[in-house]
Every structure is written in C-alpha cells, then in structure tokens.
RODO-2510 file (C-alpha; in nm, 4 decimals, decimal comma):
residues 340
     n   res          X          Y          Z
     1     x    25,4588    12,2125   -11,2337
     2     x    25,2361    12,2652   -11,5594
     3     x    25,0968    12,5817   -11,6379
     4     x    24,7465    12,4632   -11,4886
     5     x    24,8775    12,4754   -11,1555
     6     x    24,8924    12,7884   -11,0373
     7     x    24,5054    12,8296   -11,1539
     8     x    24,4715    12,5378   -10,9634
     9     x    24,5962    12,6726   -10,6733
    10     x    24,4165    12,9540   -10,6960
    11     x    24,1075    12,8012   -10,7301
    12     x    24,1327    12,5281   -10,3786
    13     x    24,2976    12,8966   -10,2021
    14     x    23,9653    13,0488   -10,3219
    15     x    23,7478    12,7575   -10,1917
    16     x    23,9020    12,7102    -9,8724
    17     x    23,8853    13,0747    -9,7569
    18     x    23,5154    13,0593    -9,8642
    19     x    23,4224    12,7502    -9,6357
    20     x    23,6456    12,9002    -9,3363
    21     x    23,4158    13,1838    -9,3823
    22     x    23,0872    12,9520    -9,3652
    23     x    23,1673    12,7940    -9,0914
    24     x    23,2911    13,0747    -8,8887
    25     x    23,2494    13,1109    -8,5520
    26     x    23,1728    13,4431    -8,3458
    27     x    23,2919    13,4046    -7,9945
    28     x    23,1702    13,6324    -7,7598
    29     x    23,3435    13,7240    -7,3460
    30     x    23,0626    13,7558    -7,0924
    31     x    23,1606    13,9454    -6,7504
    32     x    22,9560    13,7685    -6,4601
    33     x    22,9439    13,8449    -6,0636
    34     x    23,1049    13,5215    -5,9022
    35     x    23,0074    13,1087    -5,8560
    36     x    22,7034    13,0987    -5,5969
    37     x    22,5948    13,4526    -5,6779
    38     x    22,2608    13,4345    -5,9003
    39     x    22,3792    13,6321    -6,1830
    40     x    22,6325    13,3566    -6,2580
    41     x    22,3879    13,0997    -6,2667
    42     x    22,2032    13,3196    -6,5105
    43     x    22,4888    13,4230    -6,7086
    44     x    22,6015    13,0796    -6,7621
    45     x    22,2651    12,9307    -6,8285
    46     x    22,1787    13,2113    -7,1287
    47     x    22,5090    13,1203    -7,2401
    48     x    22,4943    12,7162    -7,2549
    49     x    22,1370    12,8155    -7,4271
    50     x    22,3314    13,0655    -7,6999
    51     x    22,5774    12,8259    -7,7663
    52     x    22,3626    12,5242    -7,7806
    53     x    22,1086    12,6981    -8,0325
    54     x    22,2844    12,9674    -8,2175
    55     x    22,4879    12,8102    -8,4951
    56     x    22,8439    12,9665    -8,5209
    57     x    22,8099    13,1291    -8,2407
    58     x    23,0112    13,0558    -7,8768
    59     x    22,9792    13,2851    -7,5367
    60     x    23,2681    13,2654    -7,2621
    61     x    23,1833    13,3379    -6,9155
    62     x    23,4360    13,5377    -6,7228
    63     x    23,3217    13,5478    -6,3476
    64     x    23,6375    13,8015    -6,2740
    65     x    23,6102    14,1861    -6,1416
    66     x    23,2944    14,4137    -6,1114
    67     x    22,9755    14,4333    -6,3012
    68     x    23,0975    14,8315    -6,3344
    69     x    23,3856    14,7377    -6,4591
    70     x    23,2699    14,4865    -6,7073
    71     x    22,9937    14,7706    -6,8120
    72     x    23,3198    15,0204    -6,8673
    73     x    23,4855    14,6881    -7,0885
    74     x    23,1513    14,6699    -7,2995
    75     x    23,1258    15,0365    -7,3602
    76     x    23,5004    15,0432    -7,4315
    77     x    23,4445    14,7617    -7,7273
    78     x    23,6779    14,5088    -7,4754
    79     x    23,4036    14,2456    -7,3764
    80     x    23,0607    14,1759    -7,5502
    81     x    22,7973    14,1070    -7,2549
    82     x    22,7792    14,2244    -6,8802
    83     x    22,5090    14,1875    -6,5962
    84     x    22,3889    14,5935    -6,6755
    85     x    22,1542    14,8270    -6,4153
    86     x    22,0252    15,1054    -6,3823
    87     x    22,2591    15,2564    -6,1421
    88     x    22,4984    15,1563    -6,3183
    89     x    22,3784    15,3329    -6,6708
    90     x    22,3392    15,6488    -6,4401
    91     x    22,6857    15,6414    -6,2265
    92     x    22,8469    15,5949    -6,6045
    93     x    22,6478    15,8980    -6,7317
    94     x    22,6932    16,1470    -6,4478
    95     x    23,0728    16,0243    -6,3938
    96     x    23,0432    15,9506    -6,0523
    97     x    23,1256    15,6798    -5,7715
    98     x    23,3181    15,3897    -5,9892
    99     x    23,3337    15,6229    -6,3128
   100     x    23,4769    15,9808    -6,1504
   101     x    23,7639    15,9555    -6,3758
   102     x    23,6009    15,8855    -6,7031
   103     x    23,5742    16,2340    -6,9004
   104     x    23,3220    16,0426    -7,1715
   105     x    23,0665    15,9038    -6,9357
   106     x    22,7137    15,9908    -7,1705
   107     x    22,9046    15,9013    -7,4780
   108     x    22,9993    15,5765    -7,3287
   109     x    22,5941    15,4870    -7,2259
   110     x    22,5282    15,5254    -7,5782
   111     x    22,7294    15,2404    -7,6723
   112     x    22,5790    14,9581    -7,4603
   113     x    22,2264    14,8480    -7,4619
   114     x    21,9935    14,6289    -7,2712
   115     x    21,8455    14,2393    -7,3563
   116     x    21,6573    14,1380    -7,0959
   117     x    21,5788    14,2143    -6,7029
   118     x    21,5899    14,0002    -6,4378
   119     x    21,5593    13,9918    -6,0201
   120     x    21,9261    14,0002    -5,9097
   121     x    21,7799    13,9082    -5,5428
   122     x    21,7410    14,0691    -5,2210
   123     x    21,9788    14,2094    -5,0249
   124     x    22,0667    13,9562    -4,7836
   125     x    22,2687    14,0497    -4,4460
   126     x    22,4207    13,7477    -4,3159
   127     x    22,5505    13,6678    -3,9980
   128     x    22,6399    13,4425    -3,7565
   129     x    22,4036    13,3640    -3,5133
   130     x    22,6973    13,3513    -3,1832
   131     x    22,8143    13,6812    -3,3133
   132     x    22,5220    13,8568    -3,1061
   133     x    22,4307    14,0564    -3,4046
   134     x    22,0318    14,1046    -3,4591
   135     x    21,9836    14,4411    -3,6223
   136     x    22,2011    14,6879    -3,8528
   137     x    22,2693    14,9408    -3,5361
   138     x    22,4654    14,6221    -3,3957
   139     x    22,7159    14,6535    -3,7382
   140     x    22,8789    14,9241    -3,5418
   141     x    23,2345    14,8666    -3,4537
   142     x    23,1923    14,5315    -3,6749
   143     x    23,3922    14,4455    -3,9900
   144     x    23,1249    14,4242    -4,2577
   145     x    23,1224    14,3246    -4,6500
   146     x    22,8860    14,5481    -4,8160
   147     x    23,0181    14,4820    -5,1620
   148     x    23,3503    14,4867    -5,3556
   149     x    23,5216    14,7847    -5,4304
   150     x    23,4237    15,0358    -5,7324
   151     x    23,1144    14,7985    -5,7453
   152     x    22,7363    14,9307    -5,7447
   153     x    22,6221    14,7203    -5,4788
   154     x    22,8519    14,8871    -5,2428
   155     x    22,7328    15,2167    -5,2828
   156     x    22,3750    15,0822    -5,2675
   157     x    22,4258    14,8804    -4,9199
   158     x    22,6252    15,1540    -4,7726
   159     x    22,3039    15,3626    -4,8613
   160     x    22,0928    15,1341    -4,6790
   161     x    22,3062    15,0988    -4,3626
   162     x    22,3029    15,4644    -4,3233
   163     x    21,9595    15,4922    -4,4066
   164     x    21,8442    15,2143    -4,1164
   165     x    22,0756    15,3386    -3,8487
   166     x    22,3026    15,6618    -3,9791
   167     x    22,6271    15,4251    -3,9772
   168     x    22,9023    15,5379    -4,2087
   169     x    23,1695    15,2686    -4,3806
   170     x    23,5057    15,3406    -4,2636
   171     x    23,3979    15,5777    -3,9819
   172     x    23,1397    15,3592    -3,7491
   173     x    23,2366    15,0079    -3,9110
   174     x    23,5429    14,8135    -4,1027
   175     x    23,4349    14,7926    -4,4529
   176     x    23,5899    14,4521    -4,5966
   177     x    23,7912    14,5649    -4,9769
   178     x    23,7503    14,2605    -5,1562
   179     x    23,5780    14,1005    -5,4680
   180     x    23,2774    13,8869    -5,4641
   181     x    23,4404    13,5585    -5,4283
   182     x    23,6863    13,6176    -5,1735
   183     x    23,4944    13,8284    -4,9751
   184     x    23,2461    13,4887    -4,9952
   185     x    23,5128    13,2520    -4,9220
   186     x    23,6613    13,4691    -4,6371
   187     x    23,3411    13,4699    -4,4623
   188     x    23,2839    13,0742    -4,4587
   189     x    23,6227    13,0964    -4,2745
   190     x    23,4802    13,3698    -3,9876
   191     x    23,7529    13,6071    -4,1092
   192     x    23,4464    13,8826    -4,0579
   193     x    23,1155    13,9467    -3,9375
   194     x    22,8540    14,0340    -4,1313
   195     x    22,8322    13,9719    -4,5547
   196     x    22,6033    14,1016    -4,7580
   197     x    22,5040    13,9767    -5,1298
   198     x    22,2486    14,0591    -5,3271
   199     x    22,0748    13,6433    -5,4019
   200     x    21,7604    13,4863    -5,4621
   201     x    21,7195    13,2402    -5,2239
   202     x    21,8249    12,9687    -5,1638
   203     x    22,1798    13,1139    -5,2429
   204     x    22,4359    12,8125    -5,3033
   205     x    22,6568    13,0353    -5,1346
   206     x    22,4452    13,1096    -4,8579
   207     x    22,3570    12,7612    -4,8500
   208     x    22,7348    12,6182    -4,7779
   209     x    22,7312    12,8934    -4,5209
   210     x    22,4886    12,7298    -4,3461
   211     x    22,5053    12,3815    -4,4008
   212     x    22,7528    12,3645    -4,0800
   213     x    22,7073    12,7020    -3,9083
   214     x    22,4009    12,9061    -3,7359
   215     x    22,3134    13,2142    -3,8989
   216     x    22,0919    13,5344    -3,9048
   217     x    21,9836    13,7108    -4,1454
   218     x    21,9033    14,0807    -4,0784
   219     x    21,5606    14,2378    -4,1262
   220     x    21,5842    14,6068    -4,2986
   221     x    21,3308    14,8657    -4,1814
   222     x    21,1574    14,9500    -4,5507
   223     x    20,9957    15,2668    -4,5153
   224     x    21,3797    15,3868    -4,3925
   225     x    21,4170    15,3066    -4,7551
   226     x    21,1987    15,5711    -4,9453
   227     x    21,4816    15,7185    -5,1773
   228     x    21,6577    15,4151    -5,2757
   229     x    21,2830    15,2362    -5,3711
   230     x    21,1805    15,5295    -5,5672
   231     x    21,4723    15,4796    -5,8276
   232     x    21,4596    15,2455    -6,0905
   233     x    21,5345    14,8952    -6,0541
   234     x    21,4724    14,8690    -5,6762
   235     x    21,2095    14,6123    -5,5621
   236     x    21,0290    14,5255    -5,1615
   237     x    21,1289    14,1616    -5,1351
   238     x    21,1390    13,9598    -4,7866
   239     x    21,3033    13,6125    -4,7326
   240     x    21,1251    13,3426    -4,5612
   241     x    21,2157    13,2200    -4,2248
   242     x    21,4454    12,9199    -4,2487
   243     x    21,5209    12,9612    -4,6118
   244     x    21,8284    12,8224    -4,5516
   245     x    21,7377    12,5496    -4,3193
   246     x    21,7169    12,4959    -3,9782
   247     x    22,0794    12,6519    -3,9276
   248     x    21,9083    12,9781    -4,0049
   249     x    21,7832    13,0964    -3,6751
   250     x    21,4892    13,3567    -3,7751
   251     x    21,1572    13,2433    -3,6786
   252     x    21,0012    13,5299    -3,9043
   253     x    21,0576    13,6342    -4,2590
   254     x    21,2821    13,9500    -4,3115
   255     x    21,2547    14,2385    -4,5450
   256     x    21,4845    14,3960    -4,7565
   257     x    21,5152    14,5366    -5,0867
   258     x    21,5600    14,3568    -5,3998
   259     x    21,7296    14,4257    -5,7689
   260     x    21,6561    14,4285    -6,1307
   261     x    21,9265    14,4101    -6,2806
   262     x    21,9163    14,2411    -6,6760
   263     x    22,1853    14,0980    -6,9681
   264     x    22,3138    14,4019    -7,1587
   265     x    22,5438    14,3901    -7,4529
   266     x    22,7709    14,5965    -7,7158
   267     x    22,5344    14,8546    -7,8729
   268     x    22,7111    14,8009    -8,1722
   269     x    22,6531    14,3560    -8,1867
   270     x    22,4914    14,3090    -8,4925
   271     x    22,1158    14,3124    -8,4714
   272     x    22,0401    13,9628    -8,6116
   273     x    22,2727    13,7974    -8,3618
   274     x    22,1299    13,9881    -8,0677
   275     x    21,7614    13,8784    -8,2050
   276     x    21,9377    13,4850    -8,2690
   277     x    22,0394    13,5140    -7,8667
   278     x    21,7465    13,6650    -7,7755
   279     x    21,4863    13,3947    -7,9792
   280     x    21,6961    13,1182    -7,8623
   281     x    21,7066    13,2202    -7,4639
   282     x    21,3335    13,2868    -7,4779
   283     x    21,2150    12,9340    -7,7097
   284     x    21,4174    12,7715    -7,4548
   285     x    21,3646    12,9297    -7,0826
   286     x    21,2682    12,5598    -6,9704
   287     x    21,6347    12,4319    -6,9826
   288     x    21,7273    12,8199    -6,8671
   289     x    21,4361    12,7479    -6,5077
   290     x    21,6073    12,4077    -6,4792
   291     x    21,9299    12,5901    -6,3409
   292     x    21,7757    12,6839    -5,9928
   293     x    21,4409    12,6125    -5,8231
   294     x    21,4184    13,0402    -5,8228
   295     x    21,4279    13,0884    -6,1962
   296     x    21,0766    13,0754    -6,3034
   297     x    20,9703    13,3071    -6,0696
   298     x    21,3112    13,5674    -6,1095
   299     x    21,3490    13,5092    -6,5126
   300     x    21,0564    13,5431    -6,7581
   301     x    20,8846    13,7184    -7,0221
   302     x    20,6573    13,9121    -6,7595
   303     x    20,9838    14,0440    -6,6062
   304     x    21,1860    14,0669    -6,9543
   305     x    21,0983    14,4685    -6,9693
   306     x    21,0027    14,5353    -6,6633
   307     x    21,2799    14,8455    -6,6602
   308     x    21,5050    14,9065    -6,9576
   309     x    21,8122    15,1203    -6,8669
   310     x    21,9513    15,3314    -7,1391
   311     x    21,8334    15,1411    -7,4349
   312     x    21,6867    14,8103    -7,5836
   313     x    21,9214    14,6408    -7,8333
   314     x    21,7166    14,6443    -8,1623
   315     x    21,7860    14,3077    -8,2544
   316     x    21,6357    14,1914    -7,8865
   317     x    21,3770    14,4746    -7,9682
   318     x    21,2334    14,2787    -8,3586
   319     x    21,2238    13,9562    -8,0889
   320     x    20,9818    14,1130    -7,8507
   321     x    20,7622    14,2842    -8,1482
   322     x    20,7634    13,9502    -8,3025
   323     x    20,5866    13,7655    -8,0188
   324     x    20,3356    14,1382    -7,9489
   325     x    20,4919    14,2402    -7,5876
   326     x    20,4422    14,6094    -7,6402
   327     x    20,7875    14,7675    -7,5852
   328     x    20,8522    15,0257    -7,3103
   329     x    21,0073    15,3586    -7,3098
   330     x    21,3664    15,3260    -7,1529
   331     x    21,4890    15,5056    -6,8621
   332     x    21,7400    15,8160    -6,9355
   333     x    22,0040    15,8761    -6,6985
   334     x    21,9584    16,2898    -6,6145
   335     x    21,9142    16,4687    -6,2839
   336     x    21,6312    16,2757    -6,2692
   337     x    21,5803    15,9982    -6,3534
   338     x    21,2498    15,9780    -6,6533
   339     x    21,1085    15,8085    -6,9059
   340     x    21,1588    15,9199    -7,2495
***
C-alpha cells in the first residue's frame, strides 16, 4: 500500500456517500380502510401517482387497523399518511370515543395536517333481501356491522340507528366487533345480517355481494338526521335503485348520508415534498379517475377544500395558491365546532 492510498480511499468513501445521498429514496407508510372500500382505491391510486412522478420518493399502502388508529400513528411520528376527518380531528382533540385514554389529545391535532378532501361515500345498509329486513326498526334483535371497533364510522352509524328508530348497539341489537375486511368477508358468508360501509357506488365489495345473492339496501329517514348533517364533513347523498344490478331488489333510490373525508399527513413532512405529492396527484387526476367509474365525480379540485379539518399542510397549501383556488379557513375542533 503506497502512501497515496489511504487519500485514495478517502476520496471514492467521500464520493460514494455523496451519490447514496443523490439518489436517496424517502419511503413513506400509508394507513388505508380495506380492499373494496373506496378509500383504498384512492389511497392506492394517489400513491401509484406519487411514486410514478415524484423522483426519490416511494409510498406503501398498509390496508391494516382503523383510520383512528392510523390518525393516532401519524400524530405519534409512526406512519406518514392516513385517510383523516373531521370527527376524527375532534374525537382526538376532546379525548373521547377511540382517544379516552390519550392525556395529549390537542397537542396531538397539531401535529397532523390535511392534503386534500374527498367523498368517502354514503352510508350504505346492506342486506339480504330473504332476511325480511326493509327498514332500520327491523335491525332489532338482528346482528348488525356498523363499523369496526375504536373506528369513527361506528360511532357515526350507531348515531344514525338511534336517530331513525331509538335502537341502541349492544342493548336492542348484536353489534358485530370486527375490522373492515373481515367484517366484509364474514358477511358474503351470511355469518350476519345487516353490514354497513361507508362506499361510493358501485362498491367492488358490494358488488361481489351481489353478483350471486339478492339484496336491500336500507333507506335512512334524513330529516331524523339534523345533528349529524349540521357537523362538518357530513353530506345528503341517495343511491340509485339497482346500483348493484338486478340482484338489488329496490325499485326506488334510497337516502342516506354521505362523508368527506380527505388524505392527511405528518404536520411535520417537509413542505416541498407535500407540494411534489400534491402537484403530481393533481397534473395527473386522469390516471387517478381511471381507478373507478365514481372518481371524477368523488375526487377533484372543486371538492379538494371543500372542508379542511385542523389544518392545510403548507406545502399542499403553495400548490393550491399556485393554480389561484382561494384557500379556506380550517375547521377547529372546540365545543363547537367553527371556523377560524
């Protein structure tokens, strides 16, 4: 070895580190509601986008556990991207139904912030048509799915059933304690009666449901509904009769009420890569509407800030500036909920 060669050395260690740190990659761990639900198709589509247009840059999707809980992972600096809400920005603040043990709640809000918002779908009630069930006073004494447990949507649908006919989980029907998939897979095999899933129609997992079986869906009496529509995030939406086919026995469209959900991520991402993901989702929404035949109409610019929970990331914030859409105040989770 000459004397040259540890310089040598030195000098390929030097270069080597400094193209491993060009061509570094970022990866990123999405938390998405299950296969056949819409917010995995939407997930996984912003995510093929990212990783298709953002250089050194890669998104996972993880379609495991609740969007609560992967809300609690993003605030807690654990996973990078989650399906956010409003409720779920207010349960976190006020420490209550899925976050009654956190003693940190408003601290935690502060660390995740909002992308874009979407229609998560109406709330569909599905049944089978030769269970003799035709309205939501027939769910009692029935085993029902009204969402998984510690999730949002439960608390929302149990809302709703007690709302329509003053029916409590637990007390006047079974309420079925699993996540989104099994609970999806369980009913294609009859284990229970009713399921309900927030999904724009047509629902791919609706869709199997009914490819070999009759069904119902179950019409919810809106203006039963006044508190839950007069929060943030809650929308009137009906499904058409035979949305899913001829299987599906309604002759009439049915109400319900519908969710806007959106893609929130870490506060603390740094702002340029929020505004790369952000530019890049937007410049290409054509391959994005190309995932589902509801897309155009549940995901676009007209809906992007239609209700902002918390906070806008700044880096999706410069995006929206960039192109004029005039920014909107974001809702604050208080008593009350109100703009600020």
């Amino acid at each position: 070895m000459t004397k040259r060669t540890p310089v040598i050395l030195a000098a390929m260690t030097a270069i080597l580190l400094s193209a491993g740190q060009a061509g570094a990659t970022d990866f990123y761990k999405l938390g998405s509601l299950a296969p056949g639900m819409s917010a995995f198709t939407i997930n996984t589509a912003f995510a093929s986008v990212v990783n298709k247009y953002v250089p050194d840059t890669k998104i996972q999707v993880s379609a495991t556990g609740t969007a609560m809980r992967h809300q609690l992972l993003t605030a807690q600096g654990k996973m990078d991207l989650f399906m956010g809400s409003p409720i779920g920005v207010f349960l976190m603040h006020k420490q209550i139904g899925p976050f009654k043990k956190l003693k940190n709640g408003p601290e935690l809000v502060k660390k995740i912030a909002n992308i874009f918002t979407y229609e998560l779908g109406p709330y569909t009630y599905v049944t089978y048509a030769s269970a003799g069930i035709t309205k939501i006073a027939d769910l009692k004494g029935k085993t029902v799915f009204i969402g998984p447990p510690a999730g949002a949507a439960t608390r929302v649908v149990g809302t709703m059933i007690k709302s329509q006919a003053g029916l409590v989980p637990g007390k006047d029907y079974k309420k079925v304690n699993m996540g989104w998939s099994a609970a999806i897979q369980a009913f294609q095999d009859k284990k229970f009666d009713v399921l309900v899933v927030p999904a724009n129609p047509p629902s791919p997992a609706i869709q199997q449901i009914a490819l070999q079986n009759k069904i119902r869906l179950l019409n919810i009496d809106l203006s039963k509904q006044g508190k839950l529509l007069r929060t943030p995030g809650r929308t009137k939406r009906s499904i058409a009769a035979y949305a899913y086919g001829a299987n599906q026995v309604n002759d009439k469209a049915v109400t319900t009420l519908g969710a806007l959900v959106g893609l929130s991520v870490r506060a603390n991402m740094p702002a340029e890569k929020v505004y790369a993901m952000t530019k890049a989702f937007w410049s290409h929404i054509d391959e994005v509407h190309a995932a589902a035949p509801w897309m155009k109409r549940t995901v676009n610019l007209n809906m992007a800030l239609e209700v902002v929970p918390g906070k806008l990331h700044p880096g999706a914030e410069k995006y929206y500036r960039e192109i004029g859409r005039k920014i909107p105040k974001a809702y604050q989770p208080g008593d009350k909920w109100v703009a600020k």
